[in-house]
NUFI-170251 format. One record per residue: residue number from 1; residue in one letter; x, y, z of N, C-alpha, C, O, CB in turn. Coordinates in steps of 0.1 Angstrom, whole numbers, always signed. Glycine has a CB too. Example, Ala and Ser with C-alpha at 12.3 -4.5 7.8 and 13.67 -1.06 7.14 Angstrom:
residues 2
{n->1, res->A, nc1->+132, nc2->-57, nc3->+78, cac1->+123, cac2->-45, cac3->+78, cc1->+132, cc2->-33, cc3->+78, oc1->+142, oc2->-33, oc3->+85, cbc1->+113, cbc2->-45, cbc3->+90}
{n->2, res->S, nc1->+128, nc2->-22, nc3->+71, cac1->+137, cac2->-11, cac3->+71, cc1->+129, cc2->+0, cc3->+79, oc1->+134, oc2->+11, oc3->+80, cbc1->+141, cbc2->-6, cbc3->+57}
//
This chain:
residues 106
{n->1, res->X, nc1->+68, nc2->-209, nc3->-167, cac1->+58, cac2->-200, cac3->-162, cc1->+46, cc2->-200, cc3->-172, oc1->+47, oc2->-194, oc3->-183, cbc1->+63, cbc2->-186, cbc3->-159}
{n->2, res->X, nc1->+37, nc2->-206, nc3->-168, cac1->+26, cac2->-202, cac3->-176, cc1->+20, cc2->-188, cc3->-180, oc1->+18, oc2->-180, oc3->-170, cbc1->+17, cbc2->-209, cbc3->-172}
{n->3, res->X, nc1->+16, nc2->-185, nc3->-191, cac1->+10, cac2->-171, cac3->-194, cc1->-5, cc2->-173, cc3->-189, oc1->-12, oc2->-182, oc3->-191, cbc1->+11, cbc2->-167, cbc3->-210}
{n->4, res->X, nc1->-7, nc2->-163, nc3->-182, cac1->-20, cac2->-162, cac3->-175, cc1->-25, cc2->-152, cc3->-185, oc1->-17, oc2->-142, oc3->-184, cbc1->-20, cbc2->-157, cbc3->-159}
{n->5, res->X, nc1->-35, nc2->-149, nc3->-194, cac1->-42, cac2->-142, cac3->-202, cc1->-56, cc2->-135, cc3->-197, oc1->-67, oc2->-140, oc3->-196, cbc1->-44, cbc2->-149, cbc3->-212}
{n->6, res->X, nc1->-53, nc2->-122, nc3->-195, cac1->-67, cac2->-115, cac3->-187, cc1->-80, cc2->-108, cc3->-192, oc1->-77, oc2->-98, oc3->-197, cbc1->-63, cbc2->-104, cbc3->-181}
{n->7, res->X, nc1->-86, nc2->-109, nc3->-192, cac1->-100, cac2->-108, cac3->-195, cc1->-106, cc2->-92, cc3->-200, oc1->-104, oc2->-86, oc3->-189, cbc1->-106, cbc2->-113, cbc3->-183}
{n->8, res->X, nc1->-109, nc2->-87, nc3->-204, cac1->-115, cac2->-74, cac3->-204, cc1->-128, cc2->-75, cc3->-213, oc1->-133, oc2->-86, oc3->-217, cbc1->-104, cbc2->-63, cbc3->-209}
{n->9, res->X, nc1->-132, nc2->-66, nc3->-216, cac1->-148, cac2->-63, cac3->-225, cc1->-151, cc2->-66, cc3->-238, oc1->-162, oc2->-69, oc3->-241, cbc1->-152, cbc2->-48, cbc3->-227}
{n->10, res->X, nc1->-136, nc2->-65, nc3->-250, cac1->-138, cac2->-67, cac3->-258, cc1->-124, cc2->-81, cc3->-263, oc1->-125, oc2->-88, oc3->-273, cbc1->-140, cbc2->-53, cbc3->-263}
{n->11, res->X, nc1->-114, nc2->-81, nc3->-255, cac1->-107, cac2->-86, cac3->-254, cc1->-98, cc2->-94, cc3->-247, oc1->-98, oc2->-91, oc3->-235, cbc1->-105, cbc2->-82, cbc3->-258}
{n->12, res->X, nc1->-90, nc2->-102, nc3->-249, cac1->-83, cac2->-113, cac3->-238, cc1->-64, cc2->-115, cc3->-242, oc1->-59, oc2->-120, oc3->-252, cbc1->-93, cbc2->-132, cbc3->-242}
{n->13, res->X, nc1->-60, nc2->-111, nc3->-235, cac1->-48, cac2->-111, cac3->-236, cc1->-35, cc2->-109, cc3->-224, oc1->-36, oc2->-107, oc3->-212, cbc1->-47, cbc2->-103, cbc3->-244}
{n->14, res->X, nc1->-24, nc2->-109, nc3->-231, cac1->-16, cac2->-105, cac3->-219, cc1->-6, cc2->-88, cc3->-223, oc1->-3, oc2->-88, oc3->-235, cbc1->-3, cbc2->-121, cbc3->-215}
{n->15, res->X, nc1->-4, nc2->-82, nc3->-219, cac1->+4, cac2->-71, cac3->-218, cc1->+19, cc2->-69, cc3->-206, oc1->+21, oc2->-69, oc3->-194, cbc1->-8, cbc2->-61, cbc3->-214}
{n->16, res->X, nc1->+25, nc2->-68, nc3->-215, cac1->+41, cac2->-67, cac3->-204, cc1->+48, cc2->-53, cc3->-209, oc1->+46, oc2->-48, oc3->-220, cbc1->+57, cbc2->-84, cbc3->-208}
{n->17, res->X, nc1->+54, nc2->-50, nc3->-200, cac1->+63, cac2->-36, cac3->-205, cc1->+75, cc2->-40, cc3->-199, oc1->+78, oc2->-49, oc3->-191, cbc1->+59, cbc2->-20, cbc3->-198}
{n->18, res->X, nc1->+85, nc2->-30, nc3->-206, cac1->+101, cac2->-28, cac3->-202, cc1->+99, cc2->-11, cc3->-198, oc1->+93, oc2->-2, oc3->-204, cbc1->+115, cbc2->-33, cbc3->-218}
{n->19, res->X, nc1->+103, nc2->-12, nc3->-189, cac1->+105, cac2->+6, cac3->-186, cc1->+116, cc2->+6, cc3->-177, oc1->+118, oc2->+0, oc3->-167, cbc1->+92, cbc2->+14, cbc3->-177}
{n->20, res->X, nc1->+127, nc2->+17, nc3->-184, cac1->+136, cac2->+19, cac3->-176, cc1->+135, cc2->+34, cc3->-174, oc1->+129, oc2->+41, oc3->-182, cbc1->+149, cbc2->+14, cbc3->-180}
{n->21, res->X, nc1->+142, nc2->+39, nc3->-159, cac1->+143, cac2->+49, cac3->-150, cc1->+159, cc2->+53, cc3->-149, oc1->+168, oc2->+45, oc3->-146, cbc1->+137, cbc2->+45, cbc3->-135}
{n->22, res->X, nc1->+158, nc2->+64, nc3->-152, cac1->+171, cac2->+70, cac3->-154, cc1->+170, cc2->+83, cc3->-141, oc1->+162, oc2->+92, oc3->-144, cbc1->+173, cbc2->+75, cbc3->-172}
{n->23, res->X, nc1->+178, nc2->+85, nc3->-130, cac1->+182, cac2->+98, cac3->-126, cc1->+187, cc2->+108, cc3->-136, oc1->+191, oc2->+105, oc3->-148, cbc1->+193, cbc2->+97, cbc3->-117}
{n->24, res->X, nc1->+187, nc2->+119, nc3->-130, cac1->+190, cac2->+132, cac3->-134, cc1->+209, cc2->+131, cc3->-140, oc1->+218, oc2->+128, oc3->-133, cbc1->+187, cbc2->+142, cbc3->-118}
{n->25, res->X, nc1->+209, nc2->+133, nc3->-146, cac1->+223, cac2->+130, cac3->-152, cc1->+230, cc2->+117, cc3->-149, oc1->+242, oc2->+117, oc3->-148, cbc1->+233, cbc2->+140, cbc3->-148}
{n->26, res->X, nc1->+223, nc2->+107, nc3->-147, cac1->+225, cac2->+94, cac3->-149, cc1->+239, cc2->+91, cc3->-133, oc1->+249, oc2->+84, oc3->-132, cbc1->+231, cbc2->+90, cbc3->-169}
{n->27, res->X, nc1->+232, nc2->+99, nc3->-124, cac1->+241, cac2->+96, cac3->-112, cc1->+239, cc2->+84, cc3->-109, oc1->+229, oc2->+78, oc3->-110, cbc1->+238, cbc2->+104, cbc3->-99}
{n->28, res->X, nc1->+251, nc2->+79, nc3->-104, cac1->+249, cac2->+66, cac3->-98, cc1->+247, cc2->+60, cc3->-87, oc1->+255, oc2->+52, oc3->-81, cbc1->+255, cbc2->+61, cbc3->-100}
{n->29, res->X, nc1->+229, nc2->+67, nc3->-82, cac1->+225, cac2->+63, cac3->-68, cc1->+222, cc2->+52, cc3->-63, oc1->+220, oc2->+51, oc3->-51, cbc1->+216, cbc2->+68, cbc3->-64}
{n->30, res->X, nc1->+222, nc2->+43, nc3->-72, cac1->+219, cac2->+30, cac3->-69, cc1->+233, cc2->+23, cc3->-67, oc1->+230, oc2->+11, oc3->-63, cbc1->+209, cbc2->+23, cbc3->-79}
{n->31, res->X, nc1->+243, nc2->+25, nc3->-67, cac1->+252, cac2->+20, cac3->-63, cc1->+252, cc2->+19, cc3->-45, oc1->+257, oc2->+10, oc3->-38, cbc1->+263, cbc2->+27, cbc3->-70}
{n->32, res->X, nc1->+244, nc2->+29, nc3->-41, cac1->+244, cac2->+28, cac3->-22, cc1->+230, cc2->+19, cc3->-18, oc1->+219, oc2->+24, oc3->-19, cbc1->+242, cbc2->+48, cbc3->-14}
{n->33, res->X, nc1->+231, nc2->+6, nc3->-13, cac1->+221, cac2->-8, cac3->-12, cc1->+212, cc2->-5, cc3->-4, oc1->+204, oc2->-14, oc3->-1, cbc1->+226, cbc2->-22, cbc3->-6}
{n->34, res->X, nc1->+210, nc2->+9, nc3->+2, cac1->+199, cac2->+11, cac3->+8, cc1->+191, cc2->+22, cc3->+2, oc1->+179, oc2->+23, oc3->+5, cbc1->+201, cbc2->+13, cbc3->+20}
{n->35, res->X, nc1->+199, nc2->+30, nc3->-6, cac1->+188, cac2->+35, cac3->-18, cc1->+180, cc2->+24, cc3->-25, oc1->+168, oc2->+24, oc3->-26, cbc1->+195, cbc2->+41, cbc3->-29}
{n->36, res->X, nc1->+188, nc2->+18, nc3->-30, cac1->+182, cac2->+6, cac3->-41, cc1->+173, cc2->-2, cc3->-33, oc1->+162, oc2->-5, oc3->-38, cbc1->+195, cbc2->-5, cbc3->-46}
{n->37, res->X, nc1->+178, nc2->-6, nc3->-19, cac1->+163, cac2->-11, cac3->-16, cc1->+147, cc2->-1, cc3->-10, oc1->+135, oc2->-5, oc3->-12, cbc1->+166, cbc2->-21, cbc3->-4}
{n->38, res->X, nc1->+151, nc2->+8, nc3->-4, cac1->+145, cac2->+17, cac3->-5, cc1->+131, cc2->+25, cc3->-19, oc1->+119, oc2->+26, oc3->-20, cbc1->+157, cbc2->+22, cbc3->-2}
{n->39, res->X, nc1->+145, nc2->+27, nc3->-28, cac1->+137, cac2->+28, cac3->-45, cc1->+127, cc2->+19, cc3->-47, oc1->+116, oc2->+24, oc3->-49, cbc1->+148, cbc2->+25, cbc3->-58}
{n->40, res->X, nc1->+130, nc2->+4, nc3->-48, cac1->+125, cac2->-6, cac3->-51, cc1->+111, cc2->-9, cc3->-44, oc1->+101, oc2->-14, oc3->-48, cbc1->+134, cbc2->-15, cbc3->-51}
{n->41, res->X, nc1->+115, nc2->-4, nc3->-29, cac1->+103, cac2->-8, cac3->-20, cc1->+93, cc2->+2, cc3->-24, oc1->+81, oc2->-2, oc3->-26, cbc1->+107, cbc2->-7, cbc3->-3}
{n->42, res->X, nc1->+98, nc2->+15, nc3->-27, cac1->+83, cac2->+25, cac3->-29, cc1->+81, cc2->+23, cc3->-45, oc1->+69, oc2->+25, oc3->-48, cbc1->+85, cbc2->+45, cbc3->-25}
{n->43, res->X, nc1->+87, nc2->+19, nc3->-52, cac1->+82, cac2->+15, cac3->-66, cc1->+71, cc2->+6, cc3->-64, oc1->+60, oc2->+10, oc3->-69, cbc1->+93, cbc2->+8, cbc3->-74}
{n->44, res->X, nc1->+70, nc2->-6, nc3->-57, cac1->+63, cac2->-20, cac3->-56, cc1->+55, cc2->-14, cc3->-46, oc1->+46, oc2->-23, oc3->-45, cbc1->+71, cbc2->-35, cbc3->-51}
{n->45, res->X, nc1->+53, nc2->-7, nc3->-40, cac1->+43, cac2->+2, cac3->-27, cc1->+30, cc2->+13, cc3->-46, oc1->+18, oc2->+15, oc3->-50, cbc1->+62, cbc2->+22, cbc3->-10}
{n->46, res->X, nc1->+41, nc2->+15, nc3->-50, cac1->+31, cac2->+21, cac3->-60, cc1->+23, cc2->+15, cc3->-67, oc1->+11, oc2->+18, oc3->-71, cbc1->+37, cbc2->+27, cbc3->-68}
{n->47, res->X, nc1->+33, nc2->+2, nc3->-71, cac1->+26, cac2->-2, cac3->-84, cc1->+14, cc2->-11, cc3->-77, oc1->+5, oc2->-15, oc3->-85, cbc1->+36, cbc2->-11, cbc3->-97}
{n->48, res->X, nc1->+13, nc2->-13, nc3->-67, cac1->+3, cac2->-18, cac3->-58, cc1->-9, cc2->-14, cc3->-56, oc1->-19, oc2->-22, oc3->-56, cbc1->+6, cbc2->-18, cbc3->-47}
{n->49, res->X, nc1->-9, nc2->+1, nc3->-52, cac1->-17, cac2->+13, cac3->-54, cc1->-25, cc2->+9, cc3->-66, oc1->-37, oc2->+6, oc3->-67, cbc1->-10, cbc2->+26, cbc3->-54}
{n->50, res->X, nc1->-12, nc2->+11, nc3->-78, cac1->-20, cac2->+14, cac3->-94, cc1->-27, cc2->+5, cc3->-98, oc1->-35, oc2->+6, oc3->-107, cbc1->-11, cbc2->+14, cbc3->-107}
{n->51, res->X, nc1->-25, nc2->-11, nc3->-89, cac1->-30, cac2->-21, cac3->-92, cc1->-23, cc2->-29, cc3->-108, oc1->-30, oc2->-35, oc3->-117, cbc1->-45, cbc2->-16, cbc3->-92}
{n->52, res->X, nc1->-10, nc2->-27, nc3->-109, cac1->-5, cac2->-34, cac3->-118, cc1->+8, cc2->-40, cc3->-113, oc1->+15, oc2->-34, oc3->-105, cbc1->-4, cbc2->-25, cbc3->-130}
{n->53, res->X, nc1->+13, nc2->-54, nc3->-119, cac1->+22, cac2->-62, cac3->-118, cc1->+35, cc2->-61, cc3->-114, oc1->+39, oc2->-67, oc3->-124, cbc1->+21, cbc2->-67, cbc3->-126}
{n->54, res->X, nc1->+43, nc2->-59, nc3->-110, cac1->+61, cac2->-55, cac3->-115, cc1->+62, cc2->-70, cc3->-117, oc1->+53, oc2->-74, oc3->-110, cbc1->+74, cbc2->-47, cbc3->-101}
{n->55, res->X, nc1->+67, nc2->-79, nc3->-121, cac1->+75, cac2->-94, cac3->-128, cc1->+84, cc2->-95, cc3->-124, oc1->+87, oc2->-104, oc3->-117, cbc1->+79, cbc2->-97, cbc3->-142}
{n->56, res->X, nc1->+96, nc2->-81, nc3->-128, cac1->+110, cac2->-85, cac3->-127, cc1->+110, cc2->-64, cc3->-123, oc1->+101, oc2->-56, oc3->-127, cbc1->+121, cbc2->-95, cbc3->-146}
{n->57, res->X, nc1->+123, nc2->-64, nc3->-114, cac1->+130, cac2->-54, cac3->-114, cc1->+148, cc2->-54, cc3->-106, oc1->+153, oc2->-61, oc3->-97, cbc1->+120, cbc2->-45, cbc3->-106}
{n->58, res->X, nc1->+151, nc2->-48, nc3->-111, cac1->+165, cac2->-49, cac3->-111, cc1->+170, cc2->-33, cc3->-113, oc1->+164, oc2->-23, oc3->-118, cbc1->+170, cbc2->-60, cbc3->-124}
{n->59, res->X, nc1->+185, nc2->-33, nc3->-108, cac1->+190, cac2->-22, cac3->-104, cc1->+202, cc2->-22, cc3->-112, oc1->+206, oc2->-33, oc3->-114, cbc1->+192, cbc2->-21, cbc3->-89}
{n->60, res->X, nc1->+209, nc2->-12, nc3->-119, cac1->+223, cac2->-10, cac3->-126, cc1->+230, cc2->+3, cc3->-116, oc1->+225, oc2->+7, oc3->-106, cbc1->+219, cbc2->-4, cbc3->-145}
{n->61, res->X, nc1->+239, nc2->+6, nc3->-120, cac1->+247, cac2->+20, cac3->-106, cc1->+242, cc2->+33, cc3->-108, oc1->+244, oc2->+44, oc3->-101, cbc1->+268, cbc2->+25, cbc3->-108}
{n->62, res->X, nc1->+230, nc2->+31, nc3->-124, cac1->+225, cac2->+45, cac3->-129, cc1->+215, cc2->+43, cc3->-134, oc1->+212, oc2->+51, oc3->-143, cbc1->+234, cbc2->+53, cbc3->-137}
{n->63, res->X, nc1->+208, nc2->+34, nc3->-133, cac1->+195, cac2->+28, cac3->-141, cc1->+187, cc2->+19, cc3->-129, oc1->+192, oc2->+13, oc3->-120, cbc1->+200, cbc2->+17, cbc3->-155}
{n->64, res->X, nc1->+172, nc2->+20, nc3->-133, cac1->+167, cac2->+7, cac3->-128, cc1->+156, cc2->+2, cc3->-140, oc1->+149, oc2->+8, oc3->-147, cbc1->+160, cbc2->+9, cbc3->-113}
{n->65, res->X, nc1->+159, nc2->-10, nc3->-137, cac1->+146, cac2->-15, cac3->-150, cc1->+140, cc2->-23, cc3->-142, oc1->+144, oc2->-30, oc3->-133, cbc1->+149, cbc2->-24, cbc3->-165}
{n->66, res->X, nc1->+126, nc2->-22, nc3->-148, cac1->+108, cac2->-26, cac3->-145, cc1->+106, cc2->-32, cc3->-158, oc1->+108, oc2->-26, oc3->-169, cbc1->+95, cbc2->-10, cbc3->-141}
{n->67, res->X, nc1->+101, nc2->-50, nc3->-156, cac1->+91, cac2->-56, cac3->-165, cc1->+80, cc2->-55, cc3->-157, oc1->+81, oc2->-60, oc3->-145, cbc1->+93, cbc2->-70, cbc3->-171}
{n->68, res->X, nc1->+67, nc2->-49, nc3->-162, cac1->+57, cac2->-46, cac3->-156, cc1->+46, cc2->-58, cc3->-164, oc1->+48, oc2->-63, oc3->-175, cbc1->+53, cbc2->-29, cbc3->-157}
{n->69, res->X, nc1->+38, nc2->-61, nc3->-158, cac1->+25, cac2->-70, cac3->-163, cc1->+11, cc2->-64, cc3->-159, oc1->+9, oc2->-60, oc3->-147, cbc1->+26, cbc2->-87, cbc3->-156}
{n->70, res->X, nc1->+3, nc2->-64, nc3->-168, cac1->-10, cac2->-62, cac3->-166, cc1->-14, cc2->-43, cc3->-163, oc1->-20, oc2->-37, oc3->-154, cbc1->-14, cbc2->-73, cbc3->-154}
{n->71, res->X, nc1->-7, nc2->-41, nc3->-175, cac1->-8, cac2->-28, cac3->-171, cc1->-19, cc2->-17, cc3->-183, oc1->-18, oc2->-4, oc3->-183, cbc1->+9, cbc2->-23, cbc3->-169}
{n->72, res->X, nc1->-26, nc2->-23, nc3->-189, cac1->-31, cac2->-21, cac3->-199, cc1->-45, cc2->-7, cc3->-195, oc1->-51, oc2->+1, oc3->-202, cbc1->-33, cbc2->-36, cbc3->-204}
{n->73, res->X, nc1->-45, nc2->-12, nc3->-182, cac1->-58, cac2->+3, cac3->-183, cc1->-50, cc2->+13, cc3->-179, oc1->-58, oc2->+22, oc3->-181, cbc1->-73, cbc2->+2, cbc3->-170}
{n->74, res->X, nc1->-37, nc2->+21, nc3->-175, cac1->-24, cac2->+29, cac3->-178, cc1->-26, cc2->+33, cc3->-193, oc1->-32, oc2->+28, oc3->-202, cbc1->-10, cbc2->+21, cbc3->-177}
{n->75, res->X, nc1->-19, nc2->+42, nc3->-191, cac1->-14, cac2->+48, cac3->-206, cc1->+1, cc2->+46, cc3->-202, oc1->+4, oc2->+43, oc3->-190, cbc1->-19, cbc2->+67, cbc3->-210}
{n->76, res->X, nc1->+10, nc2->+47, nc3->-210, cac1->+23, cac2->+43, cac3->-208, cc1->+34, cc2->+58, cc3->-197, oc1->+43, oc2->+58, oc3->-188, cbc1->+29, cbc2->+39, cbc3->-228}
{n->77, res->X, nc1->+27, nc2->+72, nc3->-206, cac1->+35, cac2->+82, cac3->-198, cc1->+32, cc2->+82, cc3->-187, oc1->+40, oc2->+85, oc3->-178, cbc1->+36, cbc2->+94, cbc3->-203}
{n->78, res->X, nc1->+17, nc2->+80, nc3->-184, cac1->+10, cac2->+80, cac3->-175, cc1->+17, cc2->+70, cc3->-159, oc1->+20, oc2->+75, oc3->-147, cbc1->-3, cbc2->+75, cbc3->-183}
{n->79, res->X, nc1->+18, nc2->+53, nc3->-165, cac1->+20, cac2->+47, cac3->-157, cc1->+37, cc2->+54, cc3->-155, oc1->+41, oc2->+55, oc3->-143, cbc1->+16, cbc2->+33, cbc3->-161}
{n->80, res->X, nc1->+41, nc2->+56, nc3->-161, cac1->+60, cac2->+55, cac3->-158, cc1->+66, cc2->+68, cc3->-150, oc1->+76, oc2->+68, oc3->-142, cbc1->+71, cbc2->+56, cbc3->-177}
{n->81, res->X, nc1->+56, nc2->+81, nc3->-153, cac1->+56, cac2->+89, cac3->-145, cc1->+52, cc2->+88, cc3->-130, oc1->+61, oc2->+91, oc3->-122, cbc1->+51, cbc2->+96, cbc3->-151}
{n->82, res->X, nc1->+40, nc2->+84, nc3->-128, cac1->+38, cac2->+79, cac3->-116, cc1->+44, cc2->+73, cc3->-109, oc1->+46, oc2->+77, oc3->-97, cbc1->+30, cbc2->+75, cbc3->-115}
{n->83, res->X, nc1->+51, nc2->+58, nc3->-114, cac1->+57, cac2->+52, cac3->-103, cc1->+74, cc2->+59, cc3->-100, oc1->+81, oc2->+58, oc3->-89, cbc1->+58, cbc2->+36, cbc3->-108}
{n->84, res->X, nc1->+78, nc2->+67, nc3->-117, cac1->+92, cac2->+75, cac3->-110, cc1->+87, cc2->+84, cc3->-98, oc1->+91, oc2->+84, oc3->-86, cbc1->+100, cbc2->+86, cbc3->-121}
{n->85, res->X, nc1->+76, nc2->+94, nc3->-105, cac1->+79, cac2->+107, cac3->-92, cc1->+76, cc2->+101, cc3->-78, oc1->+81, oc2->+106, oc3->-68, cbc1->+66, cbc2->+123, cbc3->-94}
{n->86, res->X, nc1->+66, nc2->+88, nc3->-78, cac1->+59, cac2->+89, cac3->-64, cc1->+79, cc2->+83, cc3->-58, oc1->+83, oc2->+91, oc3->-49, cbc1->+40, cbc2->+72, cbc3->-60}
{n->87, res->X, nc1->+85, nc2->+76, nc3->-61, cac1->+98, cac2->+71, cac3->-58, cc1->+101, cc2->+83, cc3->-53, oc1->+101, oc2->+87, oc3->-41, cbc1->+107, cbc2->+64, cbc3->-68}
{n->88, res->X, nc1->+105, nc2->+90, nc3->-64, cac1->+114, cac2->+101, cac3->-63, cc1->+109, cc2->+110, cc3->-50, oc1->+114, oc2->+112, oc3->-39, cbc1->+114, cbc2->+111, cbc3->-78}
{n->89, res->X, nc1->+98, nc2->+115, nc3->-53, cac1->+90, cac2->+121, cac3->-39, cc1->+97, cc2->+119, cc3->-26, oc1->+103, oc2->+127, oc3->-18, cbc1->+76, cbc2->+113, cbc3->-37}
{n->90, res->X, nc1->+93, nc2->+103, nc3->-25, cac1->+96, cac2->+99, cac3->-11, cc1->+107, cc2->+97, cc3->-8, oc1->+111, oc2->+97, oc3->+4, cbc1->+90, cbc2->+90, cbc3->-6}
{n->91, res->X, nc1->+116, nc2->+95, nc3->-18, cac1->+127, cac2->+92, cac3->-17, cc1->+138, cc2->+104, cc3->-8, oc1->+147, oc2->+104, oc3->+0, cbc1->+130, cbc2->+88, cbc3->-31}
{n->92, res->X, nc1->+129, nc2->+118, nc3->-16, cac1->+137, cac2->+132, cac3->-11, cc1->+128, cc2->+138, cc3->-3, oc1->+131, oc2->+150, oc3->-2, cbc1->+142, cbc2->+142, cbc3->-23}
{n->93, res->X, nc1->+120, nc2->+134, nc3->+3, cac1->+110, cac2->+142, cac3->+18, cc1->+116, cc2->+130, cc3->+27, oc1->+121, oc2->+135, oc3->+36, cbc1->+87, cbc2->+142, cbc3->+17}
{n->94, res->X, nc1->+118, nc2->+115, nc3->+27, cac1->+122, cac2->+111, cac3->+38, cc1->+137, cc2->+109, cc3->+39, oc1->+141, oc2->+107, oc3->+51, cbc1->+115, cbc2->+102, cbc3->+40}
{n->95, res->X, nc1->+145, nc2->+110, nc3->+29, cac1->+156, cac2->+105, cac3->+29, cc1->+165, cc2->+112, cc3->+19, oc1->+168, oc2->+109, oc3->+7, cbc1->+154, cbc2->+93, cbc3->+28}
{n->96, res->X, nc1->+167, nc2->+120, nc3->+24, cac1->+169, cac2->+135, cac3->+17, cc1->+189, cc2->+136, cc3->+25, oc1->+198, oc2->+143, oc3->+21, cbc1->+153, cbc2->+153, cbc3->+26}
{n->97, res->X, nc1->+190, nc2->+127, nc3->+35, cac1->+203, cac2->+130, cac3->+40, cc1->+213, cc2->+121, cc3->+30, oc1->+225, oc2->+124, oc3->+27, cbc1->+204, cbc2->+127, cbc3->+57}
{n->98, res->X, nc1->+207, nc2->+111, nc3->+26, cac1->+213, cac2->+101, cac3->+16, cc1->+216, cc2->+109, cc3->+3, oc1->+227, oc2->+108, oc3->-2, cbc1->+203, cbc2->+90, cbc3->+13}
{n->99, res->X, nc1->+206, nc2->+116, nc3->-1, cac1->+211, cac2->+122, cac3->-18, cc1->+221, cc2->+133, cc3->-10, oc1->+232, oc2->+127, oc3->-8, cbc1->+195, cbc2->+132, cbc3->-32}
{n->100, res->X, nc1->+221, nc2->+140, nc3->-8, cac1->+228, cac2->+152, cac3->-9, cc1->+244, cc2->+149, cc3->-10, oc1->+250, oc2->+159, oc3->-13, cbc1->+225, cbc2->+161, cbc3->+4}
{n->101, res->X, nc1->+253, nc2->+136, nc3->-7, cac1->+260, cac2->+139, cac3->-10, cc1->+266, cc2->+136, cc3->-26, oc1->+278, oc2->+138, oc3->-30, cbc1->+264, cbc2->+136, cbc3->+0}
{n->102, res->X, nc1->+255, nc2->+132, nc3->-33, cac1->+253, cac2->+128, cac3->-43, cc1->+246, cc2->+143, cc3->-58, oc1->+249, oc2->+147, oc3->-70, cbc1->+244, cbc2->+117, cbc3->-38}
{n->103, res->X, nc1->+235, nc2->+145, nc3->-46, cac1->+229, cac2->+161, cac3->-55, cc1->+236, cc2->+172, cc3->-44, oc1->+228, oc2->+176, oc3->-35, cbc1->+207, cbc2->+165, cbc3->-55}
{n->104, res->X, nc1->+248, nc2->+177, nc3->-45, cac1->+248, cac2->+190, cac3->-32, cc1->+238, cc2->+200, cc3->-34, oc1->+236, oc2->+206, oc3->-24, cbc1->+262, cbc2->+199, cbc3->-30}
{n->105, res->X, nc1->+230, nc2->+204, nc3->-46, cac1->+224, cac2->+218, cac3->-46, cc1->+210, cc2->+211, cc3->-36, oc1->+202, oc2->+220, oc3->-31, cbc1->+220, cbc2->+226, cbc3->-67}
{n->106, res->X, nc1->+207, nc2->+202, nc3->-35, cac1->+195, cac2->+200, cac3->-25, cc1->+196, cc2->+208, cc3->-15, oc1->+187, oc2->+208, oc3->-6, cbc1->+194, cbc2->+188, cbc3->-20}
//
């Protein structure tokens, strides 16, 4: 894969992140394949929005990890918050029958 190097005002480079997402006591929601695709779909619906890259994402039974690219006009808490809560958001206004047997106090 070639490195594509991007352009800005004072400088030219590339920028990648590792960010991992952890649930609330490290439940293991991603073990059920339609959370996980679900999660993944509004993550990549976000980072679309933000106008920055995802590369690689992948799912663990209590983790998910994001190599992001081109994310440099973000601040880091900035970008990582956004793409968890907007997930998380939708995840529990539309699909709220899926967690609960996972969170019961919902």
């Amino acid at each position: 894969m070639a490195n594509e190097l991007r352009a800005s005002g004072h400088t030219r480079g590339e920028t990648n992140l590792h960010l991992q997402f952890t649930p609330a006591y490290r439940r293991d929601i991603f073990s059920d394949k339609l959370v996980r695709e679900l999660t993944v779909a509004y993550v990549l619906q976000r980072s679309k929005e933000m106008k920055v890259d995802i590369a690689a994402i992948e799912c663990g039974p209590d983790h998910l990890h994001l190599f992001v690219k081109n994310w440099k006009n973000w601040k880091i808490p900035v970008l990582a918050g956004s793409l968890k809560s907007y997930s998380s958001r939708l995840m529990r206004k539309g699909h709220k029958h899926m967690l609960n047997p996972i969170f019961p106090a919902l």
